[in-house]
C-alpha positions as CSV (number, residue, x, y, z in Angstrom):
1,X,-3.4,45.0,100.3
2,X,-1.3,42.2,102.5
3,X,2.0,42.4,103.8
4,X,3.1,40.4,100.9
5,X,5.8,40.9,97.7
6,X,4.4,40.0,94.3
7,X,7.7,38.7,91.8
8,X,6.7,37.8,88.3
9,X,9.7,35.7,86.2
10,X,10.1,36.8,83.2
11,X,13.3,34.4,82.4
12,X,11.8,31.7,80.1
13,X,13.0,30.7,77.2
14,X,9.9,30.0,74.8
15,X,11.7,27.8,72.7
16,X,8.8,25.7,72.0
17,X,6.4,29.2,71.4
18,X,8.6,30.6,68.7
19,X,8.0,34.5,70.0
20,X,9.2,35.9,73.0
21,X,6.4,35.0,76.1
22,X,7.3,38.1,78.1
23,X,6.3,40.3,74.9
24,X,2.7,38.2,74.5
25,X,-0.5,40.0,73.6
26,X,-3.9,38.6,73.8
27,X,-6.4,40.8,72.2
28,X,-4.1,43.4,72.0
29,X,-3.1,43.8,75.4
30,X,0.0,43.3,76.6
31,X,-0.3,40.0,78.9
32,X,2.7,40.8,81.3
33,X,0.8,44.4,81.9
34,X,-2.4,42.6,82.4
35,X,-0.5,40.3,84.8
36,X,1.2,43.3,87.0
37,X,-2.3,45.4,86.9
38,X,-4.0,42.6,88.3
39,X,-1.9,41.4,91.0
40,X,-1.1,44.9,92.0
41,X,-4.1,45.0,93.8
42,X,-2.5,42.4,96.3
43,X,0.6,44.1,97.5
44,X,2.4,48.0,96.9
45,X,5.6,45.7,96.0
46,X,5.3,44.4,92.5
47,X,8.2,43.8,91.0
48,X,9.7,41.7,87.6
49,X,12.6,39.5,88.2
50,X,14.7,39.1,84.5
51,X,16.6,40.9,82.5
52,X,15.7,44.2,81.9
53,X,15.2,45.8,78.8
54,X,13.8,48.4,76.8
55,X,10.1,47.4,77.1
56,X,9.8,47.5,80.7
57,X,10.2,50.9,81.0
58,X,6.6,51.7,80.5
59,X,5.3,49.3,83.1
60,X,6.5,51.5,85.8
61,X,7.7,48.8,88.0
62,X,11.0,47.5,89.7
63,X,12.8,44.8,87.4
64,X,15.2,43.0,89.7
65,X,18.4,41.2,87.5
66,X,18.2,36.8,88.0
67,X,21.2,36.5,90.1
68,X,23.1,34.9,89.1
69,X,22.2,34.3,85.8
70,X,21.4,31.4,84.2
71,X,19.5,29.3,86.7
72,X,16.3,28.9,85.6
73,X,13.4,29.6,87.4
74,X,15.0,28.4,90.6
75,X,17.6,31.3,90.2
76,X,14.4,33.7,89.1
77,X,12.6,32.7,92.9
78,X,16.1,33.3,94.6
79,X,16.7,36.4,92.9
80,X,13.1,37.3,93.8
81,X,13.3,36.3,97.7
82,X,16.7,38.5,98.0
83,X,14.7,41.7,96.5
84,X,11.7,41.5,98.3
85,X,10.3,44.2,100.9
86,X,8.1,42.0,102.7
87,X,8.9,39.0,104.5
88,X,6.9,36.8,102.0
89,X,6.6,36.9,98.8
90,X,3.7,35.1,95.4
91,X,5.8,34.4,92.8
92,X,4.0,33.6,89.5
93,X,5.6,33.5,85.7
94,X,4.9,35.8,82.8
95,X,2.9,33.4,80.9
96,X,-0.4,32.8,82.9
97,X,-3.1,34.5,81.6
98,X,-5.8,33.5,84.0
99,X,-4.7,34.0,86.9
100,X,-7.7,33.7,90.5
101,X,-7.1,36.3,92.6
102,X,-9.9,34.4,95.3
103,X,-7.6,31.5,95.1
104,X,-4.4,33.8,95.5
105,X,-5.8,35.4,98.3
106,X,-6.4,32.9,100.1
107,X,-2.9,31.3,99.7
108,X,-1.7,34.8,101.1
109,X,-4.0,34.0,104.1
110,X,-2.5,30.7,104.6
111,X,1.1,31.7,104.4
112,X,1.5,33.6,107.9
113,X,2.4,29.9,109.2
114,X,4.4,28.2,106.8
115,X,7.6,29.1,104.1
116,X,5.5,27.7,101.1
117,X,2.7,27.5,100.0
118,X,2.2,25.7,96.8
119,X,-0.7,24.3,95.0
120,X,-0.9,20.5,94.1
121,X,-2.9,18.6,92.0
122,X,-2.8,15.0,91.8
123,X,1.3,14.2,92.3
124,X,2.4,17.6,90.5
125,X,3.1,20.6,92.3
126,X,3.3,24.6,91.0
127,X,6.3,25.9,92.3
128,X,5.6,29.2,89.8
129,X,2.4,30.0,91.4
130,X,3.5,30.1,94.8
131,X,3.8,31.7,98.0
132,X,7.4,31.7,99.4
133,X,9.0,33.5,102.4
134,X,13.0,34.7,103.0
135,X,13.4,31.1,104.8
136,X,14.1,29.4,101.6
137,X,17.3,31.7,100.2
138,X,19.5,29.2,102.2
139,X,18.0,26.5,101.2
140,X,17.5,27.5,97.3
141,X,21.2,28.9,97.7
142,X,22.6,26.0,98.6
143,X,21.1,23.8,95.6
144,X,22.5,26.7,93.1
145,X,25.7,26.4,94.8
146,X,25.6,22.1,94.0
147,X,24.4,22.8,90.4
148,X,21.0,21.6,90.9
149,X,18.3,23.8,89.4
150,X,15.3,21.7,89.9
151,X,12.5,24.1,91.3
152,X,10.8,22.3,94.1
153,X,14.7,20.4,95.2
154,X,14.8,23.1,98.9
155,X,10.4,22.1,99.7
156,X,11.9,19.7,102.0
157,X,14.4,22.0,103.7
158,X,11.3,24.2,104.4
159,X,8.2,24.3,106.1
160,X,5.5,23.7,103.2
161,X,1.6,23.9,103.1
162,X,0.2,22.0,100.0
163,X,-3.0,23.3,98.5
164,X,-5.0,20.6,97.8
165,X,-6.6,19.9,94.6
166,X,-10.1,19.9,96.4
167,X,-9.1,23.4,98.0
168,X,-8.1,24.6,94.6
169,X,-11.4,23.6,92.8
170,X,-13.4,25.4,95.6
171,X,-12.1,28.9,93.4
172,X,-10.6,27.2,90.2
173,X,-12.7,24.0,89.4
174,X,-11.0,23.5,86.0
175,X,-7.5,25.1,87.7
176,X,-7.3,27.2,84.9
177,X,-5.3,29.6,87.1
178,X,-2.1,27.4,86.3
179,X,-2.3,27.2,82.0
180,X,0.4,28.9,80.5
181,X,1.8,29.3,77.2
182,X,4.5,27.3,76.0
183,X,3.4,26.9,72.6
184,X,1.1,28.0,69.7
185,X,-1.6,26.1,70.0
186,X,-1.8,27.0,73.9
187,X,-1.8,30.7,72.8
188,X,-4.2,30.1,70.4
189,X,-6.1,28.3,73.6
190,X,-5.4,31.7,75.9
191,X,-7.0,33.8,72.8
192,X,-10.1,31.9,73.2
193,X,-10.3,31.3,77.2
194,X,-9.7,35.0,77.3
195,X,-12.2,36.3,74.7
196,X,-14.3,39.1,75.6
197,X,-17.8,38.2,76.8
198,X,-19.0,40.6,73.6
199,X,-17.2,38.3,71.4
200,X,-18.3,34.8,72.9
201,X,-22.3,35.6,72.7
202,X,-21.1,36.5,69.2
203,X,-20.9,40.6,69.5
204,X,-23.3,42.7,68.7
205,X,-26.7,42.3,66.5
């Protein structure tokens, strides 16, 4: 394990999706649980950052409230960074179903000397699968305070370490590790990327 906090933000909408994200299955597992099982490997500080509620309960983790409410995922990340144990924290969202744990690693590794790590590819960035330390609450806090909500608005208050899209593809070559589900045909996309290796030779016989 590293000296790292793990947040996952459960605060989406799915407006597009039509179903509630954080309550997803794929093959009948609960994604969120897959999620938390799989990164708890990384760090003995796993937590959810949303609004609680009855489900959570048997996930056995620590659900920390967005506050204040009704920022976004900026507000999730700040809620996150206030709640964390460890200096630094990899935030990710609910919806990611195939998430690298090489390629998260070694973010973590690069982290000890920067207050962000985030992936880019091409001109975008992925400010939900990212590593972020305690340096950006001011920062973040003082974008909430001036209404703005756009998630990567404090990177250039801080000190940031882009992963670079030929970095990424040395774990991820088709960066996979940053599809989530918005919508039905991209959960009908997870259903298939996450078959079971049984089920893609075609099962048994």
């Amino acid at each position: 394990m590293y000296d790292i906090s793990v947040a996952v933000l459960t605060g989406g909408r799915s407006q597009r999706l039509g179903t509630d994200k954080v309550l997803l299955r794929l093959h009948g597992e609960w994604l969120l649980e897959r999620i938390l099982n799989s990164l708890a490997v990384l760090s003995n500080d796993v937590f959810i950052v949303g609004n609680d509620r009855p489900e959570f309960e048997a996930l056995e983790v620590r659900v920390v409230a967005d506050d204040p409410a009704g920022q976004g995922p900026l507000g999730g990340i700040y809620s996150g960074l206030k709640a964390m144990r460890h200096p630094r924290g990899l935030f990710v969202a609910c919806d990611m179903p195939l998430l690298n744990l090489p390629l998260l690693r070694y973010m973590i590794l690069l982290s000890a000397d920067f207050d962000a790590v985030v992936p880019a590819v091409g001109d975008l960035i992925e400010p939900l699968h990212a590593i972020y330390s305690q340096a950006c609450i001011r920062p973040i806090e003082e974008l909430l305070q001036r209404g703005e909500m756009r998630v990567s608005g404090f990177l250039a208050h801080v000190r940031v370490r882009r992963v670079t899209e030929d970095e990424l593809s040395l774990f991820d070559p088709q960066h996979l590790s940053f599809f989530n589900i918005n919508t039905a045909a991209d959960l009908d996309l997870a259903q298939r990327l996450t078959e079971p290796a049984g089920r893609q030779r075609g099962g048994e016989g």
